[in-house]
C-alpha positions in Angstrom: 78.0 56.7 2.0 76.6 56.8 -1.4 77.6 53.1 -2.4 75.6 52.3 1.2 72.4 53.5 0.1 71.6 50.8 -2.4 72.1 48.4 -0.3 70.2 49.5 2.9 66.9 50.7 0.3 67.0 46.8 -1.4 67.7 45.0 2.3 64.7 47.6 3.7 62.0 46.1 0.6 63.5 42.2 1.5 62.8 42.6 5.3 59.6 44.0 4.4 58.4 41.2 1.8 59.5 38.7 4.3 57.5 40.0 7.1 54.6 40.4 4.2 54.9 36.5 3.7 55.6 35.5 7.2 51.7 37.4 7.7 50.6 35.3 5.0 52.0 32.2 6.5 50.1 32.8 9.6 46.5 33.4 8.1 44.4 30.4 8.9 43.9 28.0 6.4 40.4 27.3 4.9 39.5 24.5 6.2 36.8 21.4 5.9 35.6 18.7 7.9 36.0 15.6 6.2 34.3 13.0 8.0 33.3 12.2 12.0 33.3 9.0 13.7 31.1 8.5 17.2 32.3 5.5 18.6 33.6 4.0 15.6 29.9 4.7 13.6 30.0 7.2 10.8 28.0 10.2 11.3 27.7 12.5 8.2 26.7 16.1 8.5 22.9 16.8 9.5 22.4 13.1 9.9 22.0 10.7 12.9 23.0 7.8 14.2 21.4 5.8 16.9 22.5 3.1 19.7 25.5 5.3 21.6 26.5 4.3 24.6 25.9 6.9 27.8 29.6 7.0 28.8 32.7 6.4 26.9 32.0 8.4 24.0 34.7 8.9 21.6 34.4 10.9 19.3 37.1 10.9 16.1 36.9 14.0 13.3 39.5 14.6 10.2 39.5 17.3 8.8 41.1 18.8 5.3 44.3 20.4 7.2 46.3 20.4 10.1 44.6 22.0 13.2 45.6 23.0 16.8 43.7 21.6 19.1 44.8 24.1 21.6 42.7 26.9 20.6 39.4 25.9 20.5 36.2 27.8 21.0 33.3 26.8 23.3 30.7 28.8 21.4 31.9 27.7 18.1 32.6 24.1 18.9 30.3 22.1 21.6 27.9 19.7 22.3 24.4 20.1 23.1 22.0 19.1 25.8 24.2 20.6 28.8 27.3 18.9 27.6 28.8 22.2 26.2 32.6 21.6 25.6 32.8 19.5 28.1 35.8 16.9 26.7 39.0 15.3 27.4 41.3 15.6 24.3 42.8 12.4 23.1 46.1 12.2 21.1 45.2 11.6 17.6 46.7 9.6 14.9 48.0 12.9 12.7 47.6 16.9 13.1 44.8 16.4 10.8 42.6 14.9 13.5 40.9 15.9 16.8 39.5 13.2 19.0 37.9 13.1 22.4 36.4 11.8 25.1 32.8 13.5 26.3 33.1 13.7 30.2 29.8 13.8 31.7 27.7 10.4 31.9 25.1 11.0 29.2 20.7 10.5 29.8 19.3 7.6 27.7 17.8 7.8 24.6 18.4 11.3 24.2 19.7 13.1 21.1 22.9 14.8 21.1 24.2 17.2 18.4 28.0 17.6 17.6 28.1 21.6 16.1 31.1 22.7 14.2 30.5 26.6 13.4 32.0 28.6 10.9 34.3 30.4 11.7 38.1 31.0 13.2 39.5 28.9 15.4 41.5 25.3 16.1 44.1 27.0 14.2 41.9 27.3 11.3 39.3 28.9 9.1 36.4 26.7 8.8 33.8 28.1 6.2 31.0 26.3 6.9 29.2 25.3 9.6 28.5 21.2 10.4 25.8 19.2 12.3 25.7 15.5 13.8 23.2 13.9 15.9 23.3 11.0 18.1 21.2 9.4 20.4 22.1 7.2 23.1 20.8 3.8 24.2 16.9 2.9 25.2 17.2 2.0 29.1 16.8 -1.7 28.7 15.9 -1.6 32.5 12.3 -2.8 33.4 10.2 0.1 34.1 7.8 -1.8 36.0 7.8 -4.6 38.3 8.3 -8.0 36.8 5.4 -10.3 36.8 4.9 -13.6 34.8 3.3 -13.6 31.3 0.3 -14.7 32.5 -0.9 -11.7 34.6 1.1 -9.9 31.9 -1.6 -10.6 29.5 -4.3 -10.3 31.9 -3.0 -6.4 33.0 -2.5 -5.6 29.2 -6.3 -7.0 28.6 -7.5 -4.8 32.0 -6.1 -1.4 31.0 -7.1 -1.7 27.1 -10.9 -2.9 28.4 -10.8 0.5 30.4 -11.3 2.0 27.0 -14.3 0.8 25.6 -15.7 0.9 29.9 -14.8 4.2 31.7 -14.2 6.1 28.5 -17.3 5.2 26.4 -19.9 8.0 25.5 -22.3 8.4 28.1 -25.2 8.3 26.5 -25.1 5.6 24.2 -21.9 3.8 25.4 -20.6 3.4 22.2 -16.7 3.2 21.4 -15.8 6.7 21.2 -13.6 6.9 17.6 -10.7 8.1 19.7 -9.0 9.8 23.3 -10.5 13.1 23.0 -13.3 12.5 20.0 -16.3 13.8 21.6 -19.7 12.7 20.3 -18.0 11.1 18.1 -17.9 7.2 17.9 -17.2 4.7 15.5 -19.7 1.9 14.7 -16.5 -0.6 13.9 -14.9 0.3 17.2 -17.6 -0.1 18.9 -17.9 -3.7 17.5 -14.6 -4.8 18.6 -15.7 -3.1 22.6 -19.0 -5.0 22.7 -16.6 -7.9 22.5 -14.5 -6.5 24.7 -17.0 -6.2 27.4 -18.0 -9.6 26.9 -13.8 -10.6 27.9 -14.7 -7.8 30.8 -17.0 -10.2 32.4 -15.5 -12.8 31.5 -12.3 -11.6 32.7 -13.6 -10.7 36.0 -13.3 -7.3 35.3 -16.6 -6.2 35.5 -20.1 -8.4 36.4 -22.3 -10.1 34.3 -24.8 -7.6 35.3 -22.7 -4.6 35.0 -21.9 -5.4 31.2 -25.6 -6.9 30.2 -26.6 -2.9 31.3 -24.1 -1.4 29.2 -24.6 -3.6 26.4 -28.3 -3.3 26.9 -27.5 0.9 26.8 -25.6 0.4 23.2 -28.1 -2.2 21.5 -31.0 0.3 22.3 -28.9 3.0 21.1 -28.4 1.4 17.7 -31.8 0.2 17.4 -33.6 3.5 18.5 -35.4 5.2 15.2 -33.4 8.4 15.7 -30.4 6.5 14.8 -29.3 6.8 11.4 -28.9 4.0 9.2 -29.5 3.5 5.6 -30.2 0.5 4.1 -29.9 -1.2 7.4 -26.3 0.0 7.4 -24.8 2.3 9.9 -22.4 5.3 9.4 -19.1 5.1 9.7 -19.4 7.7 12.8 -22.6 8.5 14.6 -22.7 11.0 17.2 -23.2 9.3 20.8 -25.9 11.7 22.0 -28.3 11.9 19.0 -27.2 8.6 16.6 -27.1 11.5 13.9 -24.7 10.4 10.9 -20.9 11.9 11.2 -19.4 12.9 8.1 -16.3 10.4 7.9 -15.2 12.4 4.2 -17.1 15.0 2.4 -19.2 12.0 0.1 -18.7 9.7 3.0 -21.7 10.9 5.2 -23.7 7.8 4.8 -23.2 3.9 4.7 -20.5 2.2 5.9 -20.3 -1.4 5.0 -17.5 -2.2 6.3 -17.7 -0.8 9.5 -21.3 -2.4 9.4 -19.8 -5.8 9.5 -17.4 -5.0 12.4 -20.3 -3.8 14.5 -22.6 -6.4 13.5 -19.6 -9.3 14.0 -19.4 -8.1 17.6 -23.6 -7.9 18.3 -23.7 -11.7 17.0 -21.3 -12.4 19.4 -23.0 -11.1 22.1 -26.1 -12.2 21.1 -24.3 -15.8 21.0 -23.2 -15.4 24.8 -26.8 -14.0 26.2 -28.7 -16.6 24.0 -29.4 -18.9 27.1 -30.2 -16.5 29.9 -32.8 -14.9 31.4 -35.4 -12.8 30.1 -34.1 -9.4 29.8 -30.9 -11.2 28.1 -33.4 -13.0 25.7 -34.5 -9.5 24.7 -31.1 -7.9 24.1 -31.2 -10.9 21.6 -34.1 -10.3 20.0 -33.2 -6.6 19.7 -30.0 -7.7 18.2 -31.0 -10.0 15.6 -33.5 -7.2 14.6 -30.6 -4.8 14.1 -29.0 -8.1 11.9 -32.1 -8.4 10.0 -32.3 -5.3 9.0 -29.0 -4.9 6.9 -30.1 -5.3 3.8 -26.3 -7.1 2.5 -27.8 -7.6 -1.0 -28.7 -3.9 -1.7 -25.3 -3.2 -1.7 -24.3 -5.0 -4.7 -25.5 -1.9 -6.6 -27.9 -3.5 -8.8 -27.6 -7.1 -9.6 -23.1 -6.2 -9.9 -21.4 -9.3 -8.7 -19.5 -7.7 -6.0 -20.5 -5.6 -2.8 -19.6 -1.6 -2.7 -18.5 -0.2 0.2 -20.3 3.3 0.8 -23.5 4.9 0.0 -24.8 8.1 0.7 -27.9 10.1 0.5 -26.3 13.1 -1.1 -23.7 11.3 -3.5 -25.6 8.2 -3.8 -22.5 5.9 -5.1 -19.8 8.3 -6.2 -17.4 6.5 -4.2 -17.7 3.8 -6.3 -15.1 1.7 -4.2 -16.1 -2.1 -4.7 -15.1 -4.2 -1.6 -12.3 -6.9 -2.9 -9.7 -9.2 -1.5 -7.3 -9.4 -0.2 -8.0 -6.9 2.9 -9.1 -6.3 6.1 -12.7 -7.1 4.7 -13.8 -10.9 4.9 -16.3 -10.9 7.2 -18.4 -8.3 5.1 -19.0 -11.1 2.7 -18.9 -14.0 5.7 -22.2 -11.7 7.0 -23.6 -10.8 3.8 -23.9 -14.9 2.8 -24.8 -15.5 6.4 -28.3 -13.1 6.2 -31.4 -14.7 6.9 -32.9 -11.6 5.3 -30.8 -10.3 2.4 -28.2 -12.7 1.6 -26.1 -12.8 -1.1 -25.2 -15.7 -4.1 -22.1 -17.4 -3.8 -21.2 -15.9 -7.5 -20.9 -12.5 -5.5 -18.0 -13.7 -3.3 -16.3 -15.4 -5.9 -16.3 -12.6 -8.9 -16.4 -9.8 -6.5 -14.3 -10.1 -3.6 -12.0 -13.4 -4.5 -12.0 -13.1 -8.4 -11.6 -16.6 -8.9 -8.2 -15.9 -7.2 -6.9 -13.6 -9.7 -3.9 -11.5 -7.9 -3.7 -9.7 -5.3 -6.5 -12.3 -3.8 -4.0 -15.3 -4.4 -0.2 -14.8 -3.7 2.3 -17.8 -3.4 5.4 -15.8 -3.7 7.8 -16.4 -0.4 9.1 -13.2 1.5 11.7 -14.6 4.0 11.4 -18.2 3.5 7.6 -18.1 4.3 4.7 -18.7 1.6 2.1 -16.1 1.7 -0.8 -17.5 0.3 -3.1 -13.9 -0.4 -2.5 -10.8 -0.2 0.5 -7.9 -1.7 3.6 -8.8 -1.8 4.9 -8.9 1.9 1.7 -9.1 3.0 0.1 -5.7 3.7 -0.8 -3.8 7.4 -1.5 -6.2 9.8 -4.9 -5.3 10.9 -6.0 -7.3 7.7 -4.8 -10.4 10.3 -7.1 -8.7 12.7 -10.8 -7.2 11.9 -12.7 -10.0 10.3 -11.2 -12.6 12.9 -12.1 -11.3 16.5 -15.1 -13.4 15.8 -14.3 -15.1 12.6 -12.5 -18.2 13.2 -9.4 -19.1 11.6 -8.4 -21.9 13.0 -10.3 -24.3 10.8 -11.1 -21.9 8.2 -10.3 -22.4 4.4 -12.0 -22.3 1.1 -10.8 -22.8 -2.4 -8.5 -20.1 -2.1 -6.8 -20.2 0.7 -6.7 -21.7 4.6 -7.1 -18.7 6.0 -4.8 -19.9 9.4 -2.4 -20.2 7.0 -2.5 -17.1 5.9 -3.0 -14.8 9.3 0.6 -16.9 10.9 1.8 -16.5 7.2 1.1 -12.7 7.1 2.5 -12.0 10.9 5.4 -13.5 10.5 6.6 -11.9 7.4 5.8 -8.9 9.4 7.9 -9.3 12.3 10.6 -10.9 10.0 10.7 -7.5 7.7 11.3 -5.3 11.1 13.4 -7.6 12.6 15.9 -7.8 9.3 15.3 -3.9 9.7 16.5 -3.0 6.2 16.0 0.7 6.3 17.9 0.6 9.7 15.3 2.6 12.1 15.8 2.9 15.8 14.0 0.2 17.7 13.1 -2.0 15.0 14.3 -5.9 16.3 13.1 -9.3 17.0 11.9 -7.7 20.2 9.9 -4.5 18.6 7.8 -5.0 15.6 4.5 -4.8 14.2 3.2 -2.4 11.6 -0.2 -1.3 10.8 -2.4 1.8 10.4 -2.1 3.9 13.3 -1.3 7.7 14.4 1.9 8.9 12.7 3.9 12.6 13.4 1.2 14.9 11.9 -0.9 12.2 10.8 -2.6 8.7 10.0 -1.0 5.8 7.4 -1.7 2.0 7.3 1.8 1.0 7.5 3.5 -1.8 6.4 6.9 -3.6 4.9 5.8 -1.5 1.4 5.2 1.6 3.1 7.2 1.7 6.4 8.0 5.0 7.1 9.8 3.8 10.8 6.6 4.2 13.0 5.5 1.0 15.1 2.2 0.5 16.4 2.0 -1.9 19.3 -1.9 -3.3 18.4 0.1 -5.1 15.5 2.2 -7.3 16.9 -0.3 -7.3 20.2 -3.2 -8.8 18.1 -1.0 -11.1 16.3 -0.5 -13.2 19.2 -2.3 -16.3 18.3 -0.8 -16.4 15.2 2.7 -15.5 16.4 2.6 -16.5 20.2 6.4 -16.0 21.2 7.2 -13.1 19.5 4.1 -11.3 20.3 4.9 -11.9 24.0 8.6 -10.7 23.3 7.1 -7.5 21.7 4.8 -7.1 24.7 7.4 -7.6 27.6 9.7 -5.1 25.3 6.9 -2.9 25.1 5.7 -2.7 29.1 9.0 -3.4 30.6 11.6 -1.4 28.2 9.3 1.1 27.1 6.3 1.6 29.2 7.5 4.6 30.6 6.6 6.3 27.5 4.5 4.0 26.0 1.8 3.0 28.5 -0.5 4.8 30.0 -4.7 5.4 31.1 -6.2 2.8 28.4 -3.0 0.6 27.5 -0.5 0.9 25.1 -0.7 4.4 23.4 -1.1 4.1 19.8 2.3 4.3 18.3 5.6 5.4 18.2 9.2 6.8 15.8 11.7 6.1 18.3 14.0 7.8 15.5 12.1 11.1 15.6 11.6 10.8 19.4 7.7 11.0 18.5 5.4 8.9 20.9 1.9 9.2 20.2 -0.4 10.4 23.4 -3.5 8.9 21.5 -6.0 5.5 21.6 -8.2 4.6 18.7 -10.9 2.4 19.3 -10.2 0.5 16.3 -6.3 -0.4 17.5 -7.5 -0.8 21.3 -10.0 -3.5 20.2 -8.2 -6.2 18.7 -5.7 -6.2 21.3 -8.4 -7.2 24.2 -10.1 -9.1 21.8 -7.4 -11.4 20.1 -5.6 -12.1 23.5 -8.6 -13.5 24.6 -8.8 -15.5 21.5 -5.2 -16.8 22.0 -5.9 -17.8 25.7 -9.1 -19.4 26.0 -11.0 -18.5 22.3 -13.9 -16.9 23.5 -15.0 -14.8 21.1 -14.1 -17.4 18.5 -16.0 -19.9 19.7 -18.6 -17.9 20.4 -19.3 -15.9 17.2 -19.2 -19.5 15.1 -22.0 -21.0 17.0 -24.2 -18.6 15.2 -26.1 -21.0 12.9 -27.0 -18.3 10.5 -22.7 -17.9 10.2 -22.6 -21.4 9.6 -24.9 -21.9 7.0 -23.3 -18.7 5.4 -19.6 -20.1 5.4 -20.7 -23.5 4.0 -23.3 -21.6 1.6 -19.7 -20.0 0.6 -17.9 -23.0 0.4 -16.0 -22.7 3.8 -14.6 -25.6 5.9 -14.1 -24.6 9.4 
């Protein structure tokens, strides 16, 4: 019994080590995800991929170790947006790998996200937690009825011109600076609506009488004494009930060139359309060419300086110091300031200040995309610079010793829509179909987008007001925009101001200043109205060729 006892005490400590390792055996392994496929697209952790189909999802992970697919854990492992856990497992490839088959048909463009949670279960011990996001097609389904490109055009044109009509300020009937702005409106804006109205009546939209009374309302307005000006120059913003000067930034409270020119560029037009009517019209274009006379263009040089400034104010004087130069959104200051009959400016200021004798970034050459760009940054810069001097400005004929300037708008717009539809940073949306970048409304703010500073937001103005320049695929981007989109993007005024289809962000806003040029250069592109009516304005004329412009 005694030789026994060694025997049973060293098989007693064996049985008890093996059922100590067969414990350890069993403990689940630490385990990682190593990678996750959504329908063959990589998806890495706390990223997203875009274009997934609504049904047929498969989705492929690998992970570091063998797992069990048997003993999974809906609160660890599940899909969101009501999908849950949801799947059909698939046989996989190896025990390293867990791939299925979402069940339920999924909503379009909608994001989904794949969570992997720490924690215990597949078999294993995963010891951190994992996140991937995908979003599903756009419904390429028309939203709308189908109607031809014509009355396209024509119901794009009728919504925007609702704008600058039943939402102008009450009082004065100026362009309101934006959906929910107040007092406040914009002396540019309202530019680009006074020549909106004028496609209103044209358009049928409204009567001849209808918009002579509301332009009448506005020219009064701006030539009342109780509206602010200085110099001759208006504010950036001016509030619609009094014509008091709006603060655009702390030192600029006064003169606004620029936004000067816009508004003045759109009264010349009108005054050009009323010039031959009746009396009351012959008045409003008196009025008007007293507003003209009175912007004293020359003051602005600062002195005897070779170049115009763009801001002055009666606090800061000219702290901003910001000298108006090419290439930009900002020809027509210079067009106007030649064109004065009152205060007009040498040739020698357009040449050394805005053009300087071409020196770069006025003068360009390089070629983005096969296509020359003659002025301007590299790639070409927002496209609104395409826009703002040319709702009146023609640039058809236009050129000069630096540039033809029709050159240079089709130049500019196509490089444009050839940067979003290459799409190089990959963004949701961006295609031959869906381009155009310019300032406009972004999440939690404003930028002046562009190929340089593309941050994957897409305003529809841009490629809307490039349509003479780029006929067929602005019409593309409009159809895409009203028939694939519209159900987001269209609304009281027109096209809402912008969009990220990656961050699902779609602005609810209209600016006066994106709202314009899309009435404005339609109408240019079908019948040139405005063109042709802003370039009979002998004083324009004599300032172009005083310049050195052919057009």
């Amino acid at each position: 019994m005694k030789s026994l006892l060694p025997f049973l005490l060293i098989s007693f400590f064996f049985l008890a080590s093996c059922q100590k390792d067969n414990s350890t055996d069993t403990k689940p392994v630490n385990t990682l995800v190593e990678s996750v496929y959504i329908n063959q697209k990589l998806v890495n952790n706390n990223q997203k991929i875009f274009n997934i189909p609504i049904d047929s999802v498969i989705v492929k992970i690998n992970f570091s170790s063998a797992i069990n697919p048997a003993k999974t854990n809906p609160e660890k492992f599940f899909i969101s947006n009501s999908v849950g856990f949801d799947f059909t497992i698939l046989p996989s490839e190896d025990n390293k790998q867990l791939s299925f088959r979402i069940n339920p048909i999924l909503n379009y463009y909608s994001d989904y996200k794949l969570y992997i949670l720490d924690g215990e279960y597949l078999g294993v011990k995963f010891i951190d937690s994992y996140e991937y996001t995908f979003t599903t097609y756009i419904d390429s389904t028309p939203k709308f009825p189908v109607i031809s490109d014509d009355e396209l055009l024509t119901l794009v044109q009728q919504q925007t011109f609702k704008f600058f009509w039943d939402y102008a300020h009450p009082v004065s009937g100026l362009a309101r600076e934006r959906l929910g702005s107040g007092d406040v409106v914009t002396s540019g804006g309202s530019g680009f609506g006074v020549m909106a109205i004028l496609v209103g009546i044209e358009r049928g939209f409204i009567t001849r009488q209808q918009g002579f009374e509301k332009l009448s309302t506005i020219v009064n307005f701006l030539n009342n004494s109780e509206t602010e000006t200085f110099h001759g120059a208006y504010p950036h913003w001016l509030n619609g009930s009094t014509g008091a000067a709006i603060a655009f930034s702390t030192k600029d409270n006064g003169a606004d060139l620029v936004e000067t020119a816009y508004l003045i560029q759109g009264l010349l037009t009108v005054r050009e359309y009323f010039k031959n009517g009746s009396a009351e019209e012959l008045q409003l274009c008196d009025t008007i060419t007293a507003i003209w006379e009175r912007v004293e263009w020359d003051w602005f040089r600062q002195g005897d300086q070779n170049v115009l400034y763009w801001h002055w104010s009666p606090n800061y004087g000219w702290d901003m110091n910001m000298k108006i130069q090419g290439w930009s959104e900002c020809l027509i200051v210079y067009a106007l300031a030649a064109s004065s009959p009152t205060h007009s400016i040498p040739k020698v200021v357009y040449d050394e200040g805005w053009a300087r004798y071409g020196a770069f970034p006025m003068k360009n050459g390089k070629s983005f995309y096969g296509i020359t760009l003659p002025l301007s940054w590299d790639y070409g810069g927002p496209l609104f610079w395409a826009h703002y001097s040319f709702l009146g400005l023609d640039p058809r004929n236009l050129s000069d010793q630096y540039a033809n300037y029709w050159e240079q708008n089709v130049a500019h717009s196509l490089i444009n829509f050839e940067y979003c539809k290459a799409n190089p940073k990959k963004y949701l949306c961006y295609s031959a179909d869906c381009w155009g970048l310019t300032a406009s409304d972004i999440p939690n703010g404003y930028t002046a987008s562009e190929p340089s500073n593309d941050i994957g937001v897409i305003a529809p103005t841009a490629a809307i007001s490039s349509i003479a320049y780029t006929p067929e695929q602005s019409l593309d981007a409009i159809r895409f925009f009203y028939y694939i989109l519209g159900n987001k993007l269209w609304g009281n005024y027109g096209f809402y101001d912008a969009f990220d289809a990656n961050e699902s962000w779609w602005a609810s806003s209209y600016i006066a200043i994106d709202q314009g040029p899309e009435i404005c250069m339609i109408e240019n592109y079908r019948t040139a109205l405005l063109w042709n009516l802003f370039m009979e304005s002998t004083e324009v004329q004599q300032g172009l060729t005083k310049l050195g412009f052919s057009y």
